[in-house]
C-alpha positions, 0 to 999 in steps of 0.5 A: 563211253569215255576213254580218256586219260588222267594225265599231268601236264608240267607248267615250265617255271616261266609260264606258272605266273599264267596258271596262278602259280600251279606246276601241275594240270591235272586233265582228262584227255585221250590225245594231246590235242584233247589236252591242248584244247583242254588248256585253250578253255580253262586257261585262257591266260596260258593258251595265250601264250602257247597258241597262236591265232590259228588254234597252234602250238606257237613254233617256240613252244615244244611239247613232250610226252612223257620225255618225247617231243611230238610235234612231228609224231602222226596223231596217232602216236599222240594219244595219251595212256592214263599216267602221262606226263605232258611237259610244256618247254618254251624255247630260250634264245639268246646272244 
């Protein structure tokens, strides 16, 4: 019936304020969009700062499956096995 995947997702230091603290999610999820909505419903604070108003990944945000940044991977090349490691990296800017 469900084919999904337990998978970790890594919550970046300067976001865990947004998930109470937790450096880990741990998920069901079949492919990273399973994931990514996952996390737009049961962490509202977090997808806040992750998507943008269209349901996106915000362009500073990068995604990385197990150590691979998916953005421009075909869907799919992003589906998840079980033992994943989804990190989330906001991007530093500075001057």
């Amino acid at each position: 019936m469900s084919n999904r995947s337990s998978v970790t997702v890594v919550v970046p230091s300067s976001l865990r304020e947004l998930t109470g603290g937790r450096t880990r999610l741990q998920l069901q999820a079949r492919s990273v969009e399973e994931a990514l909505a996952q996390i737009r419903e049961s962490e509202p604070l977090l997808a806040g700062r992750l998507f943008a108003d269209g349901g996106e990944v915000r362009g500073f945000i990068n995604v990385f499956v197990d150590g691979t940044e998916i953005r421009h991977l075909e869907p799919a090349c992003r589906e998840l096995r079980s033992g994943a490691v989804v990190t989330i990296v906001p991007s530093v800017a500075g001057g």
